[in-house]
C-alpha positions as CSV (number, residue, x, y, z in Angstrom):
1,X,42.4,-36.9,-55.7
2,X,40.4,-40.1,-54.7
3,X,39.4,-42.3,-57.4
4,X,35.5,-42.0,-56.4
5,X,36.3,-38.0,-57.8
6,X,34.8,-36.9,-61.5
7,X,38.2,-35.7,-62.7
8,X,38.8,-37.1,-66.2
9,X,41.9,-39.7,-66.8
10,X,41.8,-40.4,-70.7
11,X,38.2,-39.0,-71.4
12,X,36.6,-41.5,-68.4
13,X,35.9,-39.8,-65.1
14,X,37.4,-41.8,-62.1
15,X,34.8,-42.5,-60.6
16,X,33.1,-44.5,-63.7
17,X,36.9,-46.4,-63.5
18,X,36.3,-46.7,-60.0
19,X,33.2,-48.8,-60.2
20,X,34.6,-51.0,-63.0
21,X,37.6,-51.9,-60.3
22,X,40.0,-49.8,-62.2
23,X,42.6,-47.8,-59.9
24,X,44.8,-45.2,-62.2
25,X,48.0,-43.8,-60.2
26,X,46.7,-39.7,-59.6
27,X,49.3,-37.3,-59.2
28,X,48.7,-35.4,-56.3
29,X,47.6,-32.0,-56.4
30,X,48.6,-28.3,-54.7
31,X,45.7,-27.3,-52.5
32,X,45.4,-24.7,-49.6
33,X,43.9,-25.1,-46.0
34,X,43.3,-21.8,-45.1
35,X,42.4,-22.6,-42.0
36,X,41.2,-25.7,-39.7
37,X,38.7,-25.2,-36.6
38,X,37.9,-28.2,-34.4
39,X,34.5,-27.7,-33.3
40,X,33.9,-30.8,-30.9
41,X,36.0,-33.6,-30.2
42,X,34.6,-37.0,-28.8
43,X,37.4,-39.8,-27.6
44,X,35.3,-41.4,-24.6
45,X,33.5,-43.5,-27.0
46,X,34.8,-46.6,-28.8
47,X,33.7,-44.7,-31.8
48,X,36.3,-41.8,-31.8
49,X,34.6,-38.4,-33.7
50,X,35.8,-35.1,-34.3
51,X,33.9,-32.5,-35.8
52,X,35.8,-29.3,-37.9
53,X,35.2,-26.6,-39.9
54,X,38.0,-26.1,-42.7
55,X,38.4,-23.0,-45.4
56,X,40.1,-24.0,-48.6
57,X,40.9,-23.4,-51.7
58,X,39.1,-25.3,-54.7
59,X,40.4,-28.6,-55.6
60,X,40.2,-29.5,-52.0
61,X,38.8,-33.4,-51.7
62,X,37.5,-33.1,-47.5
63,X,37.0,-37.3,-47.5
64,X,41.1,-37.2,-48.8
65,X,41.7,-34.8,-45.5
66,X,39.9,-37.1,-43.0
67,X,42.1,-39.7,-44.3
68,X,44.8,-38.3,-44.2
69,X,45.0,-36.9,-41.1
70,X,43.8,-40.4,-39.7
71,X,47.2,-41.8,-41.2
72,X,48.9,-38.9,-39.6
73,X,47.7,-39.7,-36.5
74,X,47.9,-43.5,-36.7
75,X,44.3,-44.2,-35.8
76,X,42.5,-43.9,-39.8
77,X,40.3,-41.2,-40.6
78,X,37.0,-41.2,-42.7
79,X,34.2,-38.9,-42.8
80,X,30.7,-39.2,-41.8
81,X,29.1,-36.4,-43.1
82,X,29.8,-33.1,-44.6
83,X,28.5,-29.8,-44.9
84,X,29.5,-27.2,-47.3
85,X,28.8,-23.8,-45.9
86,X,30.4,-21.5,-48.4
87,X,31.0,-21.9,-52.6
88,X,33.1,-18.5,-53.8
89,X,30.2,-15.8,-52.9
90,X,27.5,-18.1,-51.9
91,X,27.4,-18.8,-48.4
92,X,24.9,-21.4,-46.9
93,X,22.7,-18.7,-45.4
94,X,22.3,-17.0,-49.1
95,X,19.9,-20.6,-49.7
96,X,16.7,-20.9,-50.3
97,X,14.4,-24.3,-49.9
98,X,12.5,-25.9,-52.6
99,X,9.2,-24.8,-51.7
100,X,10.9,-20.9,-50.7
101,X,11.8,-20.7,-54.1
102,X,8.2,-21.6,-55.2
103,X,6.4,-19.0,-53.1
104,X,8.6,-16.6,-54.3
105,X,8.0,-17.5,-57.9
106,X,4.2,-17.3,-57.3
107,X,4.5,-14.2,-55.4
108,X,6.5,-12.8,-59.0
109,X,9.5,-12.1,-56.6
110,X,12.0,-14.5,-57.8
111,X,14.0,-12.1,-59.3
112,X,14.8,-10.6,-56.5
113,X,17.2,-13.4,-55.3
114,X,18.8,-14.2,-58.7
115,X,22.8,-13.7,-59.2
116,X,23.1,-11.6,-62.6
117,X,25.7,-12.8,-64.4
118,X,27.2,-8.9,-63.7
119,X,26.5,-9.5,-60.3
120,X,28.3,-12.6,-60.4
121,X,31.5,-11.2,-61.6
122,X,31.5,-8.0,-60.3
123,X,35.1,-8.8,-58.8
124,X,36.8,-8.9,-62.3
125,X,37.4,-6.4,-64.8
126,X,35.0,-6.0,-67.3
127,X,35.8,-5.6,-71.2
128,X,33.4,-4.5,-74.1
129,X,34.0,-5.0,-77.7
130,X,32.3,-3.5,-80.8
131,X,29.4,-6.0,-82.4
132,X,30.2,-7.5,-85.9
């Protein structure tokens, strides 16, 4: 994980460290790249860019795959800009603008695009106990 991350190292998140010029060794962690799509690749340029869609699993830091596939390939790696299309269920298209949601809450409709919680975690098995 990079250091500008908000994991926690001894109750302080990195990035906090980070800004006081405090690097901490971070043990690297198990991740998966599910898969990798290269959408556009410009090397004419002096200014090199490739642009990819990746799936992975959570945990996944995309600024720590830029660069590390720049040291793979000898030439450095960063990103410029990212774009997260998908988050478990929610997929970019599921997303509403600021002022979408506002209509919708004048028009009394807003409950039609919020997640119940049972909606939510419709995947998992559900248990029931007895009140107190």
């Amino acid at each position: 994980p990079p250091m500008y991350s908000a994991l926690k190292y001894k109750g302080h998140k990195l990035y906090e460290l980070a800004r006081q010029g405090i690097e901490i060794e971070r043990a690297a962690r198990k991740i998966t790249i599910h898969a990798l799509h290269i959408n556009e690749m410009n090397l004419a340029d002096d200014e090199k860019t490739v642009t990819f869609t990746v799936e992975c699993s959570k945990g996944t830091y995309i600024r720590t795959l830029c660069y590390d596939i720049g040291e793979k390939l000898g030439c450095g790696g960063c990103m410029d800009k990212l774009l997260r299309t998908q988050v478990d269920r929610f997929h970019l298209s599921d997303s509403l603008k600021l002022s979408e949601i506002e209509a919708l809450a004048k028009e009394g409709r807003i409950l039609e695009r919020i997640v119940t919680v049972e909606e939510m975690f419709s995947h998992l098995p559900a248990y029931e106990t007895e009140p107190r």
